[in-house]
Short mmCIF file of the C-alpha atoms (twelve columns), coordinates in Angstrom:
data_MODEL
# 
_entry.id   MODEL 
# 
loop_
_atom_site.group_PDB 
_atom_site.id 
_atom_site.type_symbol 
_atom_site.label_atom_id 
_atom_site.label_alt_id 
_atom_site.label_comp_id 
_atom_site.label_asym_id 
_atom_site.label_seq_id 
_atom_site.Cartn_x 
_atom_site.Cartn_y 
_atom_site.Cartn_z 
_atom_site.pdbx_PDB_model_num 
ATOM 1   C CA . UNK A 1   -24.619 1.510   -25.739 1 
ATOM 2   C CA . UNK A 2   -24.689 3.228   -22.489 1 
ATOM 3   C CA . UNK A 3   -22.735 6.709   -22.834 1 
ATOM 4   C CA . UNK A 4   -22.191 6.590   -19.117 1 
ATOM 5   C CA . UNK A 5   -20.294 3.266   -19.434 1 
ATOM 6   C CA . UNK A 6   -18.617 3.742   -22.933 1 
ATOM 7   C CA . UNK A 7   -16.639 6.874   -20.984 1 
ATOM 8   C CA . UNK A 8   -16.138 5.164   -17.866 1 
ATOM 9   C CA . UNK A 9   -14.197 2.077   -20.358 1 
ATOM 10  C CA . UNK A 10  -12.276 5.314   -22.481 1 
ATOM 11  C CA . UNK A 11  -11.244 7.055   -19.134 1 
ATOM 12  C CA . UNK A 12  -9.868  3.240   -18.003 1 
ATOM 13  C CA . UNK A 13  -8.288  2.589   -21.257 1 
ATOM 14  C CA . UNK A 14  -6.543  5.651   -20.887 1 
ATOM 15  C CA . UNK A 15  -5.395  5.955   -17.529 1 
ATOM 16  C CA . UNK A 16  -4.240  1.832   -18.230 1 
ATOM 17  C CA . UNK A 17  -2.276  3.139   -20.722 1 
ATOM 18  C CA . UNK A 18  -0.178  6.051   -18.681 1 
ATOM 19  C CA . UNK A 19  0.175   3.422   -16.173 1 
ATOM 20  C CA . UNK A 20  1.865   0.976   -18.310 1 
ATOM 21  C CA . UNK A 21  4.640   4.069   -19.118 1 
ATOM 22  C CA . UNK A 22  4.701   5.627   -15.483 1 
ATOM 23  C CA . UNK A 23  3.647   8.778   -16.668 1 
ATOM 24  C CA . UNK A 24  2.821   9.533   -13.082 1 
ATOM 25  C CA . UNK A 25  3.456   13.699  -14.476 1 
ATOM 26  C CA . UNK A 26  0.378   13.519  -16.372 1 
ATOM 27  C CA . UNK A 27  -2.057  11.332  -14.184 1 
ATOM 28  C CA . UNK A 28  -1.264  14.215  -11.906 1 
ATOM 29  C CA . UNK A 29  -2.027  16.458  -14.460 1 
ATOM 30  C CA . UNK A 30  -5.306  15.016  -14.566 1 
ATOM 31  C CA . UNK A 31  -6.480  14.988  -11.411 1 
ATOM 32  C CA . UNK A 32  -6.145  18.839  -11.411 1 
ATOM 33  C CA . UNK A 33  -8.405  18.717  -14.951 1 
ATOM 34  C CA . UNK A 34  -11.244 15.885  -13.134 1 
ATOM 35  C CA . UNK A 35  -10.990 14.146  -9.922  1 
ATOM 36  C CA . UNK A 36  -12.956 11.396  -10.976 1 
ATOM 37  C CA . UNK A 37  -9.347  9.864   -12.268 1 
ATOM 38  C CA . UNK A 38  -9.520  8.114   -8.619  1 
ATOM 39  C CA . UNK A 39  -12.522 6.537   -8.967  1 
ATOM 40  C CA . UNK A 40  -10.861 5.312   -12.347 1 
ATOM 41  C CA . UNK A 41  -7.908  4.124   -10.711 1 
ATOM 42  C CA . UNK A 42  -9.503  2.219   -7.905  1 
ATOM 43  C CA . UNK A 43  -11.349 0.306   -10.682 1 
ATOM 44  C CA . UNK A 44  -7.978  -0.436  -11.806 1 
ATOM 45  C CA . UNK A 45  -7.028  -2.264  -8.420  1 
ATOM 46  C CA . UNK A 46  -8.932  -5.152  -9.575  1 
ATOM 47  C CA . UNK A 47  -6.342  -5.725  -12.629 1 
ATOM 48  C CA . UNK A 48  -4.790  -9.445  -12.305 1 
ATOM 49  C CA . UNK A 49  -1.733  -7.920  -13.988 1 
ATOM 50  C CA . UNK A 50  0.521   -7.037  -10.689 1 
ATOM 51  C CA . UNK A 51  2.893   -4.692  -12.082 1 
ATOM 52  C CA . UNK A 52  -0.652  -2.337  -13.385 1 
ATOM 53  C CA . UNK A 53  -2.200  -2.833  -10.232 1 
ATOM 54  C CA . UNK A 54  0.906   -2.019  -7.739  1 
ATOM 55  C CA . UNK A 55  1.263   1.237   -10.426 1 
ATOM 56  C CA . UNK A 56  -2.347  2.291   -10.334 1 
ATOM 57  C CA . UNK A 57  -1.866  1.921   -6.531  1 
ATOM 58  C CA . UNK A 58  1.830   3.953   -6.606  1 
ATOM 59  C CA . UNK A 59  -0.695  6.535   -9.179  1 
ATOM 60  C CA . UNK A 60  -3.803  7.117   -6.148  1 
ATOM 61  C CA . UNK A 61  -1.368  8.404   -3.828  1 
ATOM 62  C CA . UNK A 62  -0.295  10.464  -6.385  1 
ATOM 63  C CA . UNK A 63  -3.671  11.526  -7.286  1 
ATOM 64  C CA . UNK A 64  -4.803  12.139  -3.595  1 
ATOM 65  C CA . UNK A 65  -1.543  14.681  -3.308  1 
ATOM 66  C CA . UNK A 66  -2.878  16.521  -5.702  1 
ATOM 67  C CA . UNK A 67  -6.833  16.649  -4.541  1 
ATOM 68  C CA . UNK A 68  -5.080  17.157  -1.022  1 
ATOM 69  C CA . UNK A 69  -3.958  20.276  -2.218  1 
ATOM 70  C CA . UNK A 70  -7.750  22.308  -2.419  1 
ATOM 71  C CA . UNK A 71  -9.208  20.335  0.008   1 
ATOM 72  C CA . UNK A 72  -8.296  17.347  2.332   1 
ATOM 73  C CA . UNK A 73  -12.737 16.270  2.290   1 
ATOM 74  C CA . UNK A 74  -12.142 14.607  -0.964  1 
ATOM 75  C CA . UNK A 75  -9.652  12.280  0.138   1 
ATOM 76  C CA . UNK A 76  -10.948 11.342  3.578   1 
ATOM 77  C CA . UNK A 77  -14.068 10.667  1.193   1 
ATOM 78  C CA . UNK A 78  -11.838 7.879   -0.674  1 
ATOM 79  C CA . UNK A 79  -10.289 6.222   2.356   1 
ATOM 80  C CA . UNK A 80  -13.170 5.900   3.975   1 
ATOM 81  C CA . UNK A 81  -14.649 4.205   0.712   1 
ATOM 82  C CA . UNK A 82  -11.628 2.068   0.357   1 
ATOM 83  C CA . UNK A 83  -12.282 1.024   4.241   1 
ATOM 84  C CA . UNK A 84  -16.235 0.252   3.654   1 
ATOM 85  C CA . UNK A 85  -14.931 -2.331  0.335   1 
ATOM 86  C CA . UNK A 86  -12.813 -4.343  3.190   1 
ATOM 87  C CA . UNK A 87  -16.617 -4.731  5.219   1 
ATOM 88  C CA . UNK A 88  -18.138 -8.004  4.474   1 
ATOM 89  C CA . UNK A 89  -21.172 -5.903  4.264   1 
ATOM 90  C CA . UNK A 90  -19.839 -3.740  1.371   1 
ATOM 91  C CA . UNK A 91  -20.832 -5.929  -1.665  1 
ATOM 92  C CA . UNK A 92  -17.279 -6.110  -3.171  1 
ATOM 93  C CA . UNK A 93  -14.071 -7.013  -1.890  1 
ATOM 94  C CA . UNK A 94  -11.389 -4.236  -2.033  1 
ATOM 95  C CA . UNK A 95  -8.313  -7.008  -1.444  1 
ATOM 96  C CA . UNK A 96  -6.018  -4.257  -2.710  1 
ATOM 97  C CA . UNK A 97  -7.354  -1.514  -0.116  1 
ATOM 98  C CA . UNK A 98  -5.028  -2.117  2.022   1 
ATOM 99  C CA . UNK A 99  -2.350  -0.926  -0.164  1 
ATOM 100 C CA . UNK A 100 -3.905  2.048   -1.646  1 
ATOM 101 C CA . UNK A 101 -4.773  3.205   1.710   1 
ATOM 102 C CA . UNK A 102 -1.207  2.992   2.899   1 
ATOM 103 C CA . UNK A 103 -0.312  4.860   -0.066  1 
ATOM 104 C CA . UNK A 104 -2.719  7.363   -0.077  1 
ATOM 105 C CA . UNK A 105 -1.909  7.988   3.834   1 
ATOM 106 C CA . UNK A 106 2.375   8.327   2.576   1 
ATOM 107 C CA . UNK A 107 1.493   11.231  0.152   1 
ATOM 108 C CA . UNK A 108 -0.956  12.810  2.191   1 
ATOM 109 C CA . UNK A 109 0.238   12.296  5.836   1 
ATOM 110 C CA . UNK A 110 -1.822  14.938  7.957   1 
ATOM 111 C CA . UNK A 111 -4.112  11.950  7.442   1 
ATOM 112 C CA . UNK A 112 -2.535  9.607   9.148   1 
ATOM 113 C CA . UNK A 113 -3.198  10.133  12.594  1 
ATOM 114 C CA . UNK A 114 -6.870  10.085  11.215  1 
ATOM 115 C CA . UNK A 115 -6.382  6.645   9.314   1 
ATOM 116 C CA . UNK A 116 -2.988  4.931   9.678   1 
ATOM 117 C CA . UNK A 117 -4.286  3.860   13.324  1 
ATOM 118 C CA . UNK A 118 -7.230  2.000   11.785  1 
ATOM 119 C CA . UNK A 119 -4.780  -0.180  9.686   1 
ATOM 120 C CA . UNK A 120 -3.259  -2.913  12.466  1 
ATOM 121 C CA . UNK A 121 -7.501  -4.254  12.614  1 
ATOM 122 C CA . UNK A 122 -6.643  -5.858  9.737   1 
ATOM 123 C CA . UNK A 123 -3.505  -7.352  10.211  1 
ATOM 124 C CA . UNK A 124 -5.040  -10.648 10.347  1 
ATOM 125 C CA . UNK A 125 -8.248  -10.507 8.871   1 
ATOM 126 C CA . UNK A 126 -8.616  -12.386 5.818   1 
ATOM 127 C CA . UNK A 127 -7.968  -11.719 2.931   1 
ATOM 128 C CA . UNK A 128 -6.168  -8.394  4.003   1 
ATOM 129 C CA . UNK A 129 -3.172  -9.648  5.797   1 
ATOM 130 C CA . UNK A 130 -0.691  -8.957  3.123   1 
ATOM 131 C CA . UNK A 131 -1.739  -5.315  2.095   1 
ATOM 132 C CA . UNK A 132 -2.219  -4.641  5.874   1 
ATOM 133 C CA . UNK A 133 1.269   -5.746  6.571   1 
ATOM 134 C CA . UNK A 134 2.627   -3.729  3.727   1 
ATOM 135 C CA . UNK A 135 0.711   -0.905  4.472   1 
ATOM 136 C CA . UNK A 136 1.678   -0.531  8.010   1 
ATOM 137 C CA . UNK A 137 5.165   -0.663  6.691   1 
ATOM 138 C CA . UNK A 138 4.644   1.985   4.138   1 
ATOM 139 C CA . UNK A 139 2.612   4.568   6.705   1 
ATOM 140 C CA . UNK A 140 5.474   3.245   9.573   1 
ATOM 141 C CA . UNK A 141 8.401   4.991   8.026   1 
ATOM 142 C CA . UNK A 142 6.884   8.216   7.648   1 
ATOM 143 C CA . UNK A 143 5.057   8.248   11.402  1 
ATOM 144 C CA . UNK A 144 6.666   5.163   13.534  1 
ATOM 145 C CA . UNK A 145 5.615   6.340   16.830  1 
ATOM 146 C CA . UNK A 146 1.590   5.829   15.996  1 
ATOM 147 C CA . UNK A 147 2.745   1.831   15.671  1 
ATOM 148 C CA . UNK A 148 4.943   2.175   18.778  1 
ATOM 149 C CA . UNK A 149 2.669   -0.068  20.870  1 
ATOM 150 C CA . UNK A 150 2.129   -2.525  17.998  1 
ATOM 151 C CA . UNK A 151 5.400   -3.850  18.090  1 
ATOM 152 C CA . UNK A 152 3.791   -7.171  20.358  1 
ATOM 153 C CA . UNK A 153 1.470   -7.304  17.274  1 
ATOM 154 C CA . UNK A 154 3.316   -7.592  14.942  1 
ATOM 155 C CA . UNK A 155 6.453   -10.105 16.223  1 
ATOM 156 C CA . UNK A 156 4.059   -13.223 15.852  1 
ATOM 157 C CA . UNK A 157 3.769   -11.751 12.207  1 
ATOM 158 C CA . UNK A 158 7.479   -12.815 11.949  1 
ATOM 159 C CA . UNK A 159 6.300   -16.796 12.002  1 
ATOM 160 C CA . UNK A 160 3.967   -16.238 9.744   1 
ATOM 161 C CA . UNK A 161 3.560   -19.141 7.232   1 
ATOM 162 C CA . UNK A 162 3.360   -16.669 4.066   1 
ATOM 163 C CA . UNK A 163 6.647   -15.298 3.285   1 
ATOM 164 C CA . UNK A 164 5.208   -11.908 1.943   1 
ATOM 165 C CA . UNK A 165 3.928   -11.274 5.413   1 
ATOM 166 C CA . UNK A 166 6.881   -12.329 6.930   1 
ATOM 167 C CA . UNK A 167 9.104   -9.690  4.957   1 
ATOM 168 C CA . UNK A 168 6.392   -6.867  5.338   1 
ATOM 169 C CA . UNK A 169 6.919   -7.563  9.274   1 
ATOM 170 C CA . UNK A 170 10.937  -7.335  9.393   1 
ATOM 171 C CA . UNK A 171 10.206  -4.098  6.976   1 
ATOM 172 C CA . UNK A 172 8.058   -2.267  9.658   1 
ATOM 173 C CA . UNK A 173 9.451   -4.094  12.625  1 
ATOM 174 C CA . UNK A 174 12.998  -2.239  11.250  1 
ATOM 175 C CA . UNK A 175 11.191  1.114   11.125  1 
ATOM 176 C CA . UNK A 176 9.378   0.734   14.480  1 
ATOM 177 C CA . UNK A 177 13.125  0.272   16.672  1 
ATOM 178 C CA . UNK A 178 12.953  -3.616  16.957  1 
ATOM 179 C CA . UNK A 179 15.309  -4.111  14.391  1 
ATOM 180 C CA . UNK A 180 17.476  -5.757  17.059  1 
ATOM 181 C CA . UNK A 181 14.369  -8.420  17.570  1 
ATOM 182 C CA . UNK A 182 14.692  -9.029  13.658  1 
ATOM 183 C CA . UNK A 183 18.201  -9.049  13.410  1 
ATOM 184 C CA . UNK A 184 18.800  -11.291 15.826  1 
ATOM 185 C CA . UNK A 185 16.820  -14.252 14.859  1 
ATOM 186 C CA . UNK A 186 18.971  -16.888 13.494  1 
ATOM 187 C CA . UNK A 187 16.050  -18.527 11.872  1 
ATOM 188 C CA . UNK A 188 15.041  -15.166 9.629   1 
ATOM 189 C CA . UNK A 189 18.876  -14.451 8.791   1 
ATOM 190 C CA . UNK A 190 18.847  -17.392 6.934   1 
ATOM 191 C CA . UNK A 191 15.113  -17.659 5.579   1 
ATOM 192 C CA . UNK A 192 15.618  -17.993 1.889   1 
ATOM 193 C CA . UNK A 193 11.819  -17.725 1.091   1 
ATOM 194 C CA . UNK A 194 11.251  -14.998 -1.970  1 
ATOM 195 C CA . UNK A 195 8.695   -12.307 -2.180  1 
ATOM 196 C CA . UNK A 196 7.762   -9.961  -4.643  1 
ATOM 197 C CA . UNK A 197 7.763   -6.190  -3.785  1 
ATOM 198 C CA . UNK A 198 7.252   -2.939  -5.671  1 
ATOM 199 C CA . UNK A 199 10.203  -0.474  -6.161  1 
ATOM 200 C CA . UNK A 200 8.455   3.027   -5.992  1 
ATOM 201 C CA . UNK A 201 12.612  3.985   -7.600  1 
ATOM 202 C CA . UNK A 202 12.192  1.878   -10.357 1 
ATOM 203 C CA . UNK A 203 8.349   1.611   -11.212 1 
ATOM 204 C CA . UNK A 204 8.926   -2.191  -11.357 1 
ATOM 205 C CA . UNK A 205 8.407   -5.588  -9.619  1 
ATOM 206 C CA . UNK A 206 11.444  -6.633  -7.616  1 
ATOM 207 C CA . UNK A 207 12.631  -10.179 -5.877  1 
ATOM 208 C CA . UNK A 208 13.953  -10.097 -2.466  1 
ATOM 209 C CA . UNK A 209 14.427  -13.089 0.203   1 
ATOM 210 C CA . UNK A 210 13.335  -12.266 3.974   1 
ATOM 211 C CA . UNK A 211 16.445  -13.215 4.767   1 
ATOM 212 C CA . UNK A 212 17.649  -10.182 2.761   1 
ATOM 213 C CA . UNK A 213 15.295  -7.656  3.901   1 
ATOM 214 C CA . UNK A 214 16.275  -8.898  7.277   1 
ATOM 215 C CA . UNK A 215 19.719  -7.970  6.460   1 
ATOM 216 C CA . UNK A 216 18.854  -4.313  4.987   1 
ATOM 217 C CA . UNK A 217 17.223  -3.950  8.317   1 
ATOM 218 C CA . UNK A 218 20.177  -4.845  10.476  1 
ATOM 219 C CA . UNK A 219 22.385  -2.254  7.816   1 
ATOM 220 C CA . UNK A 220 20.019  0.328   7.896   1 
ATOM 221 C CA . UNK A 221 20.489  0.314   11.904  1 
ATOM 222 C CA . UNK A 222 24.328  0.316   11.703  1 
# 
């Protein structure tokens, strides 16, 4: 057997296994002993188990934090791979890029004005809509003024026919000022349709309606 790929299944088993108990403390810890725990963890994106994907996401920002402390090269290394993976030229298909580039960008935010503009190209390019959307929301509430003139963008975003979209929209539409455009729209008050989000507080999967995330919008404006 190939050493090379016999370590590269140990270092996934492990870091699978930290991810299933949140030990977020010593994935950290681990970056500082080998940075190659992102290329680990980006493998990991590819998981078909949600909850161990959406944590191995919630673990690169982590991870990038920590590289970001020597040396920011590194990181804009990793983004810049996770972009290529979402080029139909790339050979793969990073469909959780999105994400882990919002993430990465949310722990490591002198970034941003580097990356987080790059994100709204994707809004509606398949099959990147719903990380996009998510990940606009997630860089939006740390730097809301870089979205300012993609409010126009994103209302349409509001119709969408996928509720996950839909809710990522009212989330960063709340963040960007237009929380008054949300709020008062009858129709998404009272839009019942479920989607699954990631609690960064509780490490776990959560249910909310857009309805109710249109409503946490309209409260966290009050």
């Amino acid at each position: 057997m190939d050493q090379r790929k016999q370590t590269r299944r140990q270092r996934k088993r492990a870091a699978t296994e930290l991810l299933r108990s949140r030990d977020l403390r010593a994935i950290a810890e681990w970056a500082r002993r080998d940075g190659r725990i992102k290329d680990t963890l980006v493998a990991l994106l590819y998981e078909q188990d949600e909850l161990l994907c959406w944590r191995a996401i919630e673990a690169i920002g982590r991870v990038a934090a920590v590289i970001a402390e020597a040396d920011l090269e590194p990181v804009r290394s990793l983004l810049r791979r996770l972009l290529w993976s979402m080029n139909d030229e790339s050979g793969t298909l990073g469909w959780r890029s999105p994400e882990a580039i919002g993430e990465i960008l949310a722990n490591v935010p002198p970034l941003i004005d580097e990356f987080g503009v790059l994100l709204p190209a994707f809004l509606w390019e398949e099959p990147f809509e719903r990380g996009t959307h998510w990940a606009v929301a997630r860089v939006a509430r740390l730097r809301p003024e870089i979205y300012a003139d993609r409010v126009d963008e994103l209302i349409p975003s509001l119709r969408a026919e996928d509720p996950y979209i839909r809710g990522c929209a009212v989330l960063a539409l709340g963040v960007l000022g237009a929380g008054s455009r949300v709020g008062g729209d009858a129709g998404l008050r009272d839009d019942r349709a479920g989607l699954r989000l990631y609690d960064f507080e509780s490490g776990q999967m959560c249910e909310a309606s857009v309805g109710e995330l249109v409503a946490r919008v309209a409260g966290a404006k009050t």
